[in-house]
VODO-626883 format. One record per residue (C-alpha): residue number from 1; x, y, z. Coordinates in Angstrom, 3 decimals, decimal comma, m for minus. Example, Ala and Ser with C-alpha at 12.3 -4.5 7.8 and 13.67 -1.06 7.14 Angstrom:
2
    nr          u          v          w
     1     12,300     m4,500      7,800
     2     13,670     m1,060      7,140
This chain:
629
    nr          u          v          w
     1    169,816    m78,209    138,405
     2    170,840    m78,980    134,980
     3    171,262    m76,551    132,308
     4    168,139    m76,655    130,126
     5    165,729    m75,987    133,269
     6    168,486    m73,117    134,840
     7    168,145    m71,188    131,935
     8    164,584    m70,484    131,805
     9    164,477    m69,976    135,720
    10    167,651    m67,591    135,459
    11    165,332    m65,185    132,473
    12    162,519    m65,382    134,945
    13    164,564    m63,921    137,728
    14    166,179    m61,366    135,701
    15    162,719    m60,574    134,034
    16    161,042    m60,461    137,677
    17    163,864    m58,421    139,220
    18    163,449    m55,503    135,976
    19    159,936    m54,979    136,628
    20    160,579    m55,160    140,337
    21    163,821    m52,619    139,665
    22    161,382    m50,509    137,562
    23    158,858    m50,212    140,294
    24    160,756    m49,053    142,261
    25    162,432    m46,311    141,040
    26    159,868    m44,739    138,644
    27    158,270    m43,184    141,222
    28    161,686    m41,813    143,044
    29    162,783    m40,474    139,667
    30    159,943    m38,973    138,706
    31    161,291    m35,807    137,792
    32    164,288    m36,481    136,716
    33    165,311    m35,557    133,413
    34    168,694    m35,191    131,272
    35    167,955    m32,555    128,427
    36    170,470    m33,864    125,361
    37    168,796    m30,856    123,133
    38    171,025    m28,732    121,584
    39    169,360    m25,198    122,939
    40    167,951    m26,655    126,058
    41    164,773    m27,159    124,589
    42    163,082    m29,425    127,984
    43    165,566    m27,017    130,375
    44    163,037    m24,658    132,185
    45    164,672    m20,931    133,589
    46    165,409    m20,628    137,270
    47    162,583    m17,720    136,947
    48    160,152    m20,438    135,853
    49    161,471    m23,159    138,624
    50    160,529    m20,443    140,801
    51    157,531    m19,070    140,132
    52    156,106    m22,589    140,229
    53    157,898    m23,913    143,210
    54    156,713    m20,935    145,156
    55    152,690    m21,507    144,250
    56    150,181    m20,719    147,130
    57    147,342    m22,118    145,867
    58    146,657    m24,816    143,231
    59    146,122    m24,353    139,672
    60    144,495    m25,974    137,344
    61    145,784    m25,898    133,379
    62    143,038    m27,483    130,828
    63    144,766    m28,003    127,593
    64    142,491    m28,157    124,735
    65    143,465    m29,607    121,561
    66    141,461    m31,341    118,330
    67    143,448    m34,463    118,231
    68    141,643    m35,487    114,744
    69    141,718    m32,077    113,212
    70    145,203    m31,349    114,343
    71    146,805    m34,698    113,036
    72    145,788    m33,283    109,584
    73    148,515    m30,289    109,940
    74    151,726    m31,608    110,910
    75    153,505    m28,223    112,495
    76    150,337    m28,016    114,619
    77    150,591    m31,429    115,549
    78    154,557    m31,377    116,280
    79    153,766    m28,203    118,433
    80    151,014    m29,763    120,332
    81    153,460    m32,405    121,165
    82    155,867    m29,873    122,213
    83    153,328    m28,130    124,761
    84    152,796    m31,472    126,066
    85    156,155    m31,702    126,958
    86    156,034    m28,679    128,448
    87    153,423    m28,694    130,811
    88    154,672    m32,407    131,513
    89    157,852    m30,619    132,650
    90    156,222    m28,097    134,853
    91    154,146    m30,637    136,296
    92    157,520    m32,344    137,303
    93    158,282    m28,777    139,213
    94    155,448    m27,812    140,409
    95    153,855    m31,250    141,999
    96    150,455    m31,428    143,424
    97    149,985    m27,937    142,976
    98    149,532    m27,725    139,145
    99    146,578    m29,982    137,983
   100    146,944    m30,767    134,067
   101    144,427    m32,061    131,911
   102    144,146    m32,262    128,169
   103    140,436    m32,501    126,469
   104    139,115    m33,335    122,777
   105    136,145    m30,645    122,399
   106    134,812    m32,850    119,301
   107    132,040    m31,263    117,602
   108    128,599    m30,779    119,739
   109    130,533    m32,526    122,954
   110    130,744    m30,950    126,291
   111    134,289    m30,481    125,656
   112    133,686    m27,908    122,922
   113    130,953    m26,544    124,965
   114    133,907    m25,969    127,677
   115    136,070    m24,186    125,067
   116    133,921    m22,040    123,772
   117    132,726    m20,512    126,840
   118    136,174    m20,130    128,134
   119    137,225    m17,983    125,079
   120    139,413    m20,518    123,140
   121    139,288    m19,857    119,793
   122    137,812    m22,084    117,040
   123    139,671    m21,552    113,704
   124    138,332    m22,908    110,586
   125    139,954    m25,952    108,745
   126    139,965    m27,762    105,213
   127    138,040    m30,332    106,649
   128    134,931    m28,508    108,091
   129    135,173    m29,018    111,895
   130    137,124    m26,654    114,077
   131    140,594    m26,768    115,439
   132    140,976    m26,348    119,448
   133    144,566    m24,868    120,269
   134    144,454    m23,136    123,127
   135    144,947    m23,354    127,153
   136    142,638    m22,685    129,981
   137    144,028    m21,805    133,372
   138    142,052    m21,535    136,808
   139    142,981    m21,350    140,338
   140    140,689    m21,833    143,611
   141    138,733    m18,673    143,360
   142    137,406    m19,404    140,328
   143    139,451    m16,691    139,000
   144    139,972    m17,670    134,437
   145    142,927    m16,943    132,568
   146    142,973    m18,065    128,526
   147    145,451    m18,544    125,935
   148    142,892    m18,489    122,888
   149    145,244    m20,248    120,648
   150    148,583    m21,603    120,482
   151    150,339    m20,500    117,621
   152    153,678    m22,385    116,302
   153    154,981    m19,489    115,149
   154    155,308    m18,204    118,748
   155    157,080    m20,857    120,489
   156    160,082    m19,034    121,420
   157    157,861    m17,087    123,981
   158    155,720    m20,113    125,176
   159    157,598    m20,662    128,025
   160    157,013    m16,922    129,506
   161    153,345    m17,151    127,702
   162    153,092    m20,484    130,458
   163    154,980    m19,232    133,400
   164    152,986    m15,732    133,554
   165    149,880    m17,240    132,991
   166    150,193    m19,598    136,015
   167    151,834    m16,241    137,768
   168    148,946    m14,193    137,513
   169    146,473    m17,194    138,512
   170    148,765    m16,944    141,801
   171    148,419    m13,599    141,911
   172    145,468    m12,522    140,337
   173    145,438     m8,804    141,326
   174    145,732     m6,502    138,439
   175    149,002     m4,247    138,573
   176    148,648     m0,667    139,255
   177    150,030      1,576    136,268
   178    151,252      5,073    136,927
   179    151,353      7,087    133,895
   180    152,846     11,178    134,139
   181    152,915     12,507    130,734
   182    151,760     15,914    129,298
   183    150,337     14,567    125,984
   184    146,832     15,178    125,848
   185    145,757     11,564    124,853
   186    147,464      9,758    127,575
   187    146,128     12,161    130,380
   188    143,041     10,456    132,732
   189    142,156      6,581    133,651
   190    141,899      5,710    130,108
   191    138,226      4,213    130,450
   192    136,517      6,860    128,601
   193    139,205      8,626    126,000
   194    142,808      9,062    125,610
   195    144,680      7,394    123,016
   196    144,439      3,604    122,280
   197    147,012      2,389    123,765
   198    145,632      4,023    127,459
   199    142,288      2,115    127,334
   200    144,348     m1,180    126,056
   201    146,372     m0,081    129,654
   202    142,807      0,668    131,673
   203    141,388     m2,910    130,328
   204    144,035     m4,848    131,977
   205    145,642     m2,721    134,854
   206    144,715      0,139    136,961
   207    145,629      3,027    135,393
   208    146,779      5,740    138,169
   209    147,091      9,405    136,463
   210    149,833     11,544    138,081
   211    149,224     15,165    137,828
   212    152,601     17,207    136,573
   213    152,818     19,341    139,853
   214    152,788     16,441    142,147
   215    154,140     16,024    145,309
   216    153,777     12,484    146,234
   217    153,817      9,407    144,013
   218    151,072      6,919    144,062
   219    150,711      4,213    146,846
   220    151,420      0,878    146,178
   221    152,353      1,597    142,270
   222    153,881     m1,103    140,530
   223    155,177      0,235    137,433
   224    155,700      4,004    136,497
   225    155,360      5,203    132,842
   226    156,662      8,590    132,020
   227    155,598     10,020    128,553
   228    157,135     13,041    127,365
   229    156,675     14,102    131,349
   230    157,043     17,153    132,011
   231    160,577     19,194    133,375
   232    160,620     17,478    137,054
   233    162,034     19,700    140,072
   234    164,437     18,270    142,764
   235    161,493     16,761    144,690
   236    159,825     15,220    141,920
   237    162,896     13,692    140,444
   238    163,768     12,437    144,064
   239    160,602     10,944    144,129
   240    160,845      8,740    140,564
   241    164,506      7,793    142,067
   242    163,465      6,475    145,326
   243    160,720      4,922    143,206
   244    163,387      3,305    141,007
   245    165,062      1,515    144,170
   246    162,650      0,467    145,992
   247    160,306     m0,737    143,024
   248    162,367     m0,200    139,822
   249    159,784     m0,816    137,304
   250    159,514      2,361    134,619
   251    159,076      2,688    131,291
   252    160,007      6,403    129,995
   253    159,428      7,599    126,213
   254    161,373     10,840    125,966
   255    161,352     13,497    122,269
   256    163,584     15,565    121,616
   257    161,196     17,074    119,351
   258    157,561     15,802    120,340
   259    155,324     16,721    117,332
   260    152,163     15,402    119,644
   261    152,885     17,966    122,598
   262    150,695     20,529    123,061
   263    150,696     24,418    123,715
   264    149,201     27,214    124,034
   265    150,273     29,501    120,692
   266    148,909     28,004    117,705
   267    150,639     30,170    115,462
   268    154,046     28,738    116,642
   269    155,625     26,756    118,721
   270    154,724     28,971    121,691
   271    155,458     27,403    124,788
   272    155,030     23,935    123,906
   273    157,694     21,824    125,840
   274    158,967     20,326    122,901
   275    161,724     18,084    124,639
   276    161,841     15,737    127,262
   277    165,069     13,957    128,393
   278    166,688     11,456    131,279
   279    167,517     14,698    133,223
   280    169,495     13,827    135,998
   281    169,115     10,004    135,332
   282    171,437      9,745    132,566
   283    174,214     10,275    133,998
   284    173,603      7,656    136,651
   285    172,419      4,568    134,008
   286    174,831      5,702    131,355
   287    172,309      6,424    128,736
   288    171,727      9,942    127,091
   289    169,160     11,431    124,605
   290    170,280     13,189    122,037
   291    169,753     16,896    121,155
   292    169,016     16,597    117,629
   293    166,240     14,117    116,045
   294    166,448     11,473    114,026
   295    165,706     10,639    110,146
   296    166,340      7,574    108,606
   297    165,614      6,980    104,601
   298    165,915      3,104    105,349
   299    163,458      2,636    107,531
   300    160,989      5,756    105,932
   301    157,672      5,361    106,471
   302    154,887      5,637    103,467
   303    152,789      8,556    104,328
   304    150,544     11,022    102,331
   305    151,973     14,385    101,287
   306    150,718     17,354     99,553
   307    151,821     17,275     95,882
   308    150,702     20,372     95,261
   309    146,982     21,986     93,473
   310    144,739     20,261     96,070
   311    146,381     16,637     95,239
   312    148,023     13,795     97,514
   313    150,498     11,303     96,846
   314    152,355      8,563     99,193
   315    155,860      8,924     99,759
   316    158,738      7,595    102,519
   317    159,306     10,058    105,088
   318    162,730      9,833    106,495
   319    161,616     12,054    109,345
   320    159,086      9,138    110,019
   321    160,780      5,400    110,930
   322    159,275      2,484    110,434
   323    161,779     m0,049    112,160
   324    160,844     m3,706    111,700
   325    161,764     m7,076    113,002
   326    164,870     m7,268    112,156
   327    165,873     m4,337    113,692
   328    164,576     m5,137    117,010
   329    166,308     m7,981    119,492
   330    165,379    m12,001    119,349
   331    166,452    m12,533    122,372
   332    163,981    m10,189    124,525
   333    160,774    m11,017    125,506
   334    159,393     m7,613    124,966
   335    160,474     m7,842    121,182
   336    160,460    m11,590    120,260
   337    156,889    m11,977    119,816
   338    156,489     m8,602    117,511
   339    155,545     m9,596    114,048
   340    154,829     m6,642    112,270
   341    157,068     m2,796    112,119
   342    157,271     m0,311    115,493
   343    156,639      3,616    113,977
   344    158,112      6,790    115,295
   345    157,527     10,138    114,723
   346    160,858     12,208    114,450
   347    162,585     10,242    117,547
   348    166,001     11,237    119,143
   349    168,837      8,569    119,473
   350    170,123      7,008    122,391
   351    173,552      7,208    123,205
   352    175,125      4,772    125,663
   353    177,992      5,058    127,987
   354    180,560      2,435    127,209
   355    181,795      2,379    131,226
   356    178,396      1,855    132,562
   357    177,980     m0,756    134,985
   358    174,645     m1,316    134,186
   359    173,199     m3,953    131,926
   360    171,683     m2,328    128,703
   361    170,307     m3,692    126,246
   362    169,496     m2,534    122,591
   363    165,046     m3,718    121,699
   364    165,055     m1,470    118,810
   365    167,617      0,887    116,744
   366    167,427      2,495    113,096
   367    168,814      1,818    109,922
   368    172,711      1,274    109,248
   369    172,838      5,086    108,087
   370    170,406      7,640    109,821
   371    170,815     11,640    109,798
   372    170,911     14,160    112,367
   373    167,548     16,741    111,937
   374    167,507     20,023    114,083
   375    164,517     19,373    116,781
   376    163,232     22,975    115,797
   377    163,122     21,747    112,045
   378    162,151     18,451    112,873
   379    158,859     19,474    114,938
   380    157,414     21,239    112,302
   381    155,940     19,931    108,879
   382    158,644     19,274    107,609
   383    158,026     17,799    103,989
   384    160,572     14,422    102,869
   385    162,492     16,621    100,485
   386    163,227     19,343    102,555
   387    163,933     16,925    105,059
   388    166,915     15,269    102,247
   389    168,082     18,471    101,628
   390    169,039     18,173    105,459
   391    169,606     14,585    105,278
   392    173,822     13,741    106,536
   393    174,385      9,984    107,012
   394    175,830      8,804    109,882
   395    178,078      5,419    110,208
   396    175,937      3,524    112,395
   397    172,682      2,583    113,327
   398    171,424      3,981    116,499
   399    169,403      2,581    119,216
   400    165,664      3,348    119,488
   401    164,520      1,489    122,274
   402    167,134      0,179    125,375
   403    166,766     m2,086    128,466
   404    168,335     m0,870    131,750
   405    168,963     m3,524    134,111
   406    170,754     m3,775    137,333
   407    170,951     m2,900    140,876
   408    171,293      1,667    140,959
   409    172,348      4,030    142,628
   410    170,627      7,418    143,565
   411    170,828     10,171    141,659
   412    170,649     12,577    144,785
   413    173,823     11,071    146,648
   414    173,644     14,279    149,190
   415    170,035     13,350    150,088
   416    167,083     14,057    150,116
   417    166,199     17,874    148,728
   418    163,693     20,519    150,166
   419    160,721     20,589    148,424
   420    159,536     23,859    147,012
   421    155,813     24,487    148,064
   422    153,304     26,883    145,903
   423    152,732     30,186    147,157
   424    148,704     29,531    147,835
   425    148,682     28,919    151,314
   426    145,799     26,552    151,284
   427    147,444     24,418    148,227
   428    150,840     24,677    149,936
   429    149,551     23,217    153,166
   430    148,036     20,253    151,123
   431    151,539     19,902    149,450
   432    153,252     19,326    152,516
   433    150,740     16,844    153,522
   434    151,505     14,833    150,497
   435    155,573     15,216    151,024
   436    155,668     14,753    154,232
   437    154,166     10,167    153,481
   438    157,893      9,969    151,591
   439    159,447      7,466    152,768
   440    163,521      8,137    154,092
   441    165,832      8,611    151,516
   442    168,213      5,412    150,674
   443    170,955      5,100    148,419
   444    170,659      1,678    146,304
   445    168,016     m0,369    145,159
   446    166,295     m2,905    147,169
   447    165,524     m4,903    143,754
   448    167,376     m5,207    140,713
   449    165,746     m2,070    138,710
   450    164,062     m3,154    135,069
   451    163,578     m0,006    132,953
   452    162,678      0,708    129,648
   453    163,622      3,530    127,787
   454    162,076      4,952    124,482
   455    163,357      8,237    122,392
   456    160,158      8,897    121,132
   457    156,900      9,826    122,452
   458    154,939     10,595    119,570
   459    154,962      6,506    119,028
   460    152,063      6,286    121,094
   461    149,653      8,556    118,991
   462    147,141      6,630    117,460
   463    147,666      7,910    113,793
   464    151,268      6,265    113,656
   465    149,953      2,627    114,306
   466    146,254      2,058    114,381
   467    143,565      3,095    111,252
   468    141,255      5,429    112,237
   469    138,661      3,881    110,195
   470    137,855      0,230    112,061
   471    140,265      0,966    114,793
   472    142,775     m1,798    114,183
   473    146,286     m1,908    114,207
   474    148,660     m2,009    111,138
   475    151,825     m1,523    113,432
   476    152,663     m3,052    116,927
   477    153,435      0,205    118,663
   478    151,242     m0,922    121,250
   479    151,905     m4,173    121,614
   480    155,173     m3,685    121,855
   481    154,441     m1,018    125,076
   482    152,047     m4,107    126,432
   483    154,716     m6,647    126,127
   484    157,042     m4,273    128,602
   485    154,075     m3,511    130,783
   486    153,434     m7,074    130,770
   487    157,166     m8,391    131,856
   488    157,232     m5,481    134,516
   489    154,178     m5,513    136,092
   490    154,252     m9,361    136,486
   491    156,156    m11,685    139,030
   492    159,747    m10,414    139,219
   493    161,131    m13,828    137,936
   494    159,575    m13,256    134,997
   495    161,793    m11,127    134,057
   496    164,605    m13,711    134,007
   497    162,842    m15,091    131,755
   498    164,576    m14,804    127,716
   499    162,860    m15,736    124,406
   500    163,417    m19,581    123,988
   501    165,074    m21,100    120,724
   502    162,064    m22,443    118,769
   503    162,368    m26,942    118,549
   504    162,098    m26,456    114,604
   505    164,945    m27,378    113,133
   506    165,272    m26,688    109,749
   507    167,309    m28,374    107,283
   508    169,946    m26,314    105,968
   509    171,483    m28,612    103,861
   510    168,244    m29,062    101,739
   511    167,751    m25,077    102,001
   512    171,262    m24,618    100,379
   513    170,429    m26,980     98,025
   514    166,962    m25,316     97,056
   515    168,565    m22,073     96,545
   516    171,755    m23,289     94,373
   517    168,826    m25,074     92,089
   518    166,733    m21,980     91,791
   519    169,848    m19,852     91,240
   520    170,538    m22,331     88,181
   521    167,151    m22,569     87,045
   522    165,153    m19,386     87,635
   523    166,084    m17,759     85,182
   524    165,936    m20,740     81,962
   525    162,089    m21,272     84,029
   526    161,396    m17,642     83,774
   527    161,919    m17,472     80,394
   528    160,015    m20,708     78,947
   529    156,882    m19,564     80,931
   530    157,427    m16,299     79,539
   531    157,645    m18,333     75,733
   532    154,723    m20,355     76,877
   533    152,349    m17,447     77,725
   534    153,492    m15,770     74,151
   535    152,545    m19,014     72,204
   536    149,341    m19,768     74,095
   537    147,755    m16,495     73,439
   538    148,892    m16,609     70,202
   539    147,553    m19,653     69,945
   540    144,101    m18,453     71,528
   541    143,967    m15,496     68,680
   542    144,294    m17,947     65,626
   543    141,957    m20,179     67,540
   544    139,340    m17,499     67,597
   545    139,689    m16,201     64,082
   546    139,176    m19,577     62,605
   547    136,113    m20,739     64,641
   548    133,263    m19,570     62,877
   549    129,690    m20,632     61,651
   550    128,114    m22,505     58,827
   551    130,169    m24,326     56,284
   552    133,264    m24,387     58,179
   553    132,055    m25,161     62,111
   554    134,007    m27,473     63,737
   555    137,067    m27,387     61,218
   556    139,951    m24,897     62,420
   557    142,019    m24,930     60,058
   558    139,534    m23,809     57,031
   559    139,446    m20,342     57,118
   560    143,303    m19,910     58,007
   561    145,906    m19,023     55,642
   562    148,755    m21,264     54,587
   563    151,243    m19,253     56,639
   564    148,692    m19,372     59,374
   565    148,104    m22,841     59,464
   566    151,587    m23,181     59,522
   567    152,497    m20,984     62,724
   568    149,368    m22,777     64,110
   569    151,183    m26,121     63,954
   570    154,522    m24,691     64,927
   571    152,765    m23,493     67,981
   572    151,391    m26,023     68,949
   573    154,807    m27,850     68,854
   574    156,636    m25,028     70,487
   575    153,894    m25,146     73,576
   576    153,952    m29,126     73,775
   577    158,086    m28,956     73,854
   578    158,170    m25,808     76,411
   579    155,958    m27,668     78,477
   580    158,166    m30,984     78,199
   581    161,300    m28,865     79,256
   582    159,728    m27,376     82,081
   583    158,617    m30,450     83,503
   584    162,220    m31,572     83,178
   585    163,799    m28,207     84,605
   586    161,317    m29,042     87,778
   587    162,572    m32,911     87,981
   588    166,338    m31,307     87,239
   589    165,418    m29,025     90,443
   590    164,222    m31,488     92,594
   591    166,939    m34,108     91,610
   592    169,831    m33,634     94,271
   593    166,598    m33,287     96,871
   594    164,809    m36,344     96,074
   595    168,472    m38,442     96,128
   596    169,159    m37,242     99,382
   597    165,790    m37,795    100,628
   598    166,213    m41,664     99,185
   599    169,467    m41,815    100,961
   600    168,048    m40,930    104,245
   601    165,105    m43,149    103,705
   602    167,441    m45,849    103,464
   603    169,717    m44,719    106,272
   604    166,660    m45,042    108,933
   605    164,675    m47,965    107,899
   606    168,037    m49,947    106,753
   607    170,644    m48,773    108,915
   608    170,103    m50,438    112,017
   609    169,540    m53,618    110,647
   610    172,629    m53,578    108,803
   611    174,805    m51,999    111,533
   612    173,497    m54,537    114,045
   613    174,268    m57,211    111,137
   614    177,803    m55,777    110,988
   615    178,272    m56,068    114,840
   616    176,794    m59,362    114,537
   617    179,647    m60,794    112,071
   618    182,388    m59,222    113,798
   619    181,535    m61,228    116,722
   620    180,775    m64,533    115,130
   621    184,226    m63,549    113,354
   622    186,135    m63,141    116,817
   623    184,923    m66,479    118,482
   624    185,581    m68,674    115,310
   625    189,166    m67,378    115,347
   626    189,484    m67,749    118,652
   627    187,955    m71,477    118,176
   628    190,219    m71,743    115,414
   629    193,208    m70,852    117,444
């Protein structure tokens, strides 16, 4: 074979034997994949692997997205891209048992018809039809679970948002919530009172009251959630311990000066249990309440006060925090999500026990100097200034809000105690029914134990976090206490799961830039629109005087004096050059910007070309020396 018919033979071989080679192993690398992002953007968790690896059932995800409307906003367009990658990547995992499809619902198309009646949310845009973001899960009992719309803004939780959605189509039984607390508004199922944030629990679990002289705990409870519970004897505490290792999901919200507990003297405190702690617990998990409460003129909340002859006036509150964002952890998924500030009433602080071997974690702590406020003073109305008469700043800040996390011990390491029976022999012989279903005492956890703990109660009243008037929320109190009912009461490896680092990546360099321009700017900008507003309505006043009727109409000038017509024309100078140096202060402002946007223009559409160019020369270089050695 000569040369000019083996070299078209040889590129059909090679050509035949890629697509053959590609074939081939498409389908046996299917899920394959080398993340080269620098957080791990396309990594999923081990709880997430999990969860779907260990499906029952099928389930079916229908993601719903305006492709036309969304291609007019470009972060909802890069985030729909991101989701896709997503579910792509859980599809990988998960195999035949997770069914993905995307739809269009286009306006008036059975698509939209299938949106709407799922619950996804249609949200106005500039160009009159609807934007679809949202997701629409389904497993084989028909069962419906609906993200209503995916927001960009929360992409460092769509990972859990995906992976407990799918969890809960698995397992679609609501959780069973067991809630001991001796606050009025959190007493009963929560379907017909109680507070807010009790019916927000009896819409989505079943809520399980626990009366305060119990003697046996709930069957089959998933989480527990103490409230300012009441003083627990031996028995009872033995109970919540042996609840903690075998289940170990609780959320507790202790006062050390609950202004929301109840009593019977009116006139004083009376015998209102004013304090609830960790008891016995504390010492085990290595995290304390404190004796005193807590004020904080950082983080003081607005709030009306008496000024005095029948009149009101807002002021900050120290004895009333107001912790937001930034105060609370990034990096937990009961937190990440929260967007606007957590309230307390006059909370404690929690004090944590360096040598613990358990995992804690700080969701929410104070300002960088808070005060110690007597509980007994603290309780009471105290008024702001009495409360800065009172007012001795700490150091530090002090944690509101802490995770617990690890495999315990018991708190009752000689066993289990005697129970102490009422005196009624009728009630006592029911009691010792109910004691005698505990189960035998052990002395670690079967489960890694997840537990939140909170130094307020009076958080969950409804006047610290949602108006009375339309019943909406202006704090997340409660949605930060649904986020932690959420994580616990879900599959256990969701609670592996971390707030992701969002795929935005800002450019810092440009942000540096912005700010150095408006730092030598602002204040020259300030100034000439300051001029400018001076001259215009001075401008606008001679204006007015001179228009008038008859002889005159139509000529401004007439009626003006000489000096007038001559600041007339000077303003109209000074407003024509103000406006020409503010145009140039915003070209001066933009200038390093726009020349390192040109440069990277010209890096990405040029430099390939010329760097394959470059490569190109070198090696015609190389074999003409060689040719000419």
């Amino acid at each position: 074979m000569n040369s000019r018919a083996f070299l078209p033979a040889a590129t059909a071989l090679i050509v035949a034997i890629f697509i053959a080679a590609t074939l081939i192993v498409q389908p046996l690398m299917r899920g394959a994949r080398i993340d080269f992002t620098e957080n791990g953007l396309y990594t999923l968790s081990d709880g997430t692997r999990s969860v779907l690896s260990s499906l029952e059932e099928p389930v079916d995800l229908t993601f719903v997205y305006t492709r036309q409307v969304g291609q007019e906003f470009p972060a909802i367009r890069a985030y729909a891209t991101r989701v896709r990658e997503m579910l792509d990547a859980y599809k990988a995992v998960a195999g035949s048992k997770l069914r993905i499809r995307e739809i269009d619902p286009e306006p008036f198309s059975e698509a939209e018809d299938e949106a709407l009646a799922s619950g996804i949310r249609a949200v106005n845009s500039d160009g009159g039809d609807p934007l679809y973001f949202g997701l629409i899960g389904r497993n084989t009992v028909d069962d419906e679970r609906v993200i209503s719309f995916l927001a960009p803004e929360q992409e460092e939780t769509l990972e859990y948002d995906l992976t407990r959605l799918i969890a809960r189509l698995d397992r679609p039984e609501p959780a069973t919530i067991g809630v001991l607390s001796m606050l009025q508004g959190m007493s009963g199922d929560g379907q017909d009172s109680g507070y807010t944030l009790l019916q927000e629990m009896a819409r989505s679990y079943q809520v399980q009251p626990i009366e305060n002289d119990f003697f046996a705990l709930p069957e089959d409870m998933d989480v527990l959630v103490m409230v300012h519970p009441p003083a627990l004897n031996d028995w009872q505490a033995w109970l919540v311990d042996q609840f903690i290792l075998r289940t170990g999901r609780v959320i507790m919200l202790v006062d050390p000066a609950a202004k929301t507990s109840q009593g019977s003297d009116f006139s004083g405190l009376g015998d209102r249990q004013i304090r609830s702690d960790l008891g016995r617990f504390g010492d085990v998990w290595g995290v304390h309440l404190s004796e005193e409460a807590l004020a904080d003129t950082e983080t003081a909340l607005p709030i009306q006060s008496d000024a005095g002859e029948g009149r009101t006036t807002v002021v900050r509150h120290p004895l009333y925090l107001s912790a937001t964002p930034q105060q609370m952890s990034s990096e937990s998924l009961i937190t990440a999500d929260l967007s606007r500030s957590v309230n307390f009433g006059a909370p404690g602080g929690l004090i944590l026990d360096e040598e613990s071997p358990f995992d804690t974690q700080t969701l929410i702590e104070t300002g960088p100097a808070p005060s110690w406020i007597p509980p007994d003073r603290a309780v009471t109305d105290l008024n702001p200034q009495d409360t800065l008469e009172l007012y001795e700043p700490l150091d530090q800040a002090l944690p509101l809000a802490v995770r617990v996390h690890g495999a315990m011990v018991s708190a009752f390491p000689d066993g289990e105690p005697e129970p102490a029976f009422p005196e009624d022999p009728v009630v006592a012989e029911l009691a010792r029914a109910e004691a005698e279903k505990a189960k035998p005492h052990i002395t670690t956890s079967e489960r890694d134990a997840e537990i939140l703990i909170v130094s307020d109660a009076d958080m969950v009243d409804d006047g610290l976090y949602v108006n009375l008037q339309d019943s909406t929320a202006f704090a997340d109190n409660g949605a930060f206490l649904m986020n932690a009912l959420d994580v616990m009461s879900g599959d256990a490896n969701l609670l592996s799961l971390r707030a992701r680092s969002s795929s935005r990546r800002p450019m810092t360099r440009v942000d540096k830039m912005r700010d150095a321009a408006q730092a030598r700017y602002f204040d020259e900008q300030e100034r000439l629109e300051e001029n400018l507003a001076q001259s215009q309505a001075r401008l606008e006043e001679l204006q007015t005087r001179s228009a008038g009727d008859g002889f005159f109409e139509g000529n401004v000038e007439a009626t003006l004096t000489e000096e007038e017509q001559t600041e007339l024309a000077r303003l109209r100078q000074d407003i024509v050059e103000t406006r020409s140096r503010l145009r140039t202060i915003e070209r001066e402002f933009r200038q390093e910007i726009d020349s390192l946007e040109g440069w990277l223009k010209f890096i990405n559409i040029f430099g390939g070309p010329v760097l394959i160019g470059l490569l190109g020369g070198l090696v015609w270089w190389r074999r003409r020396r060689k040719v000419t050695v």
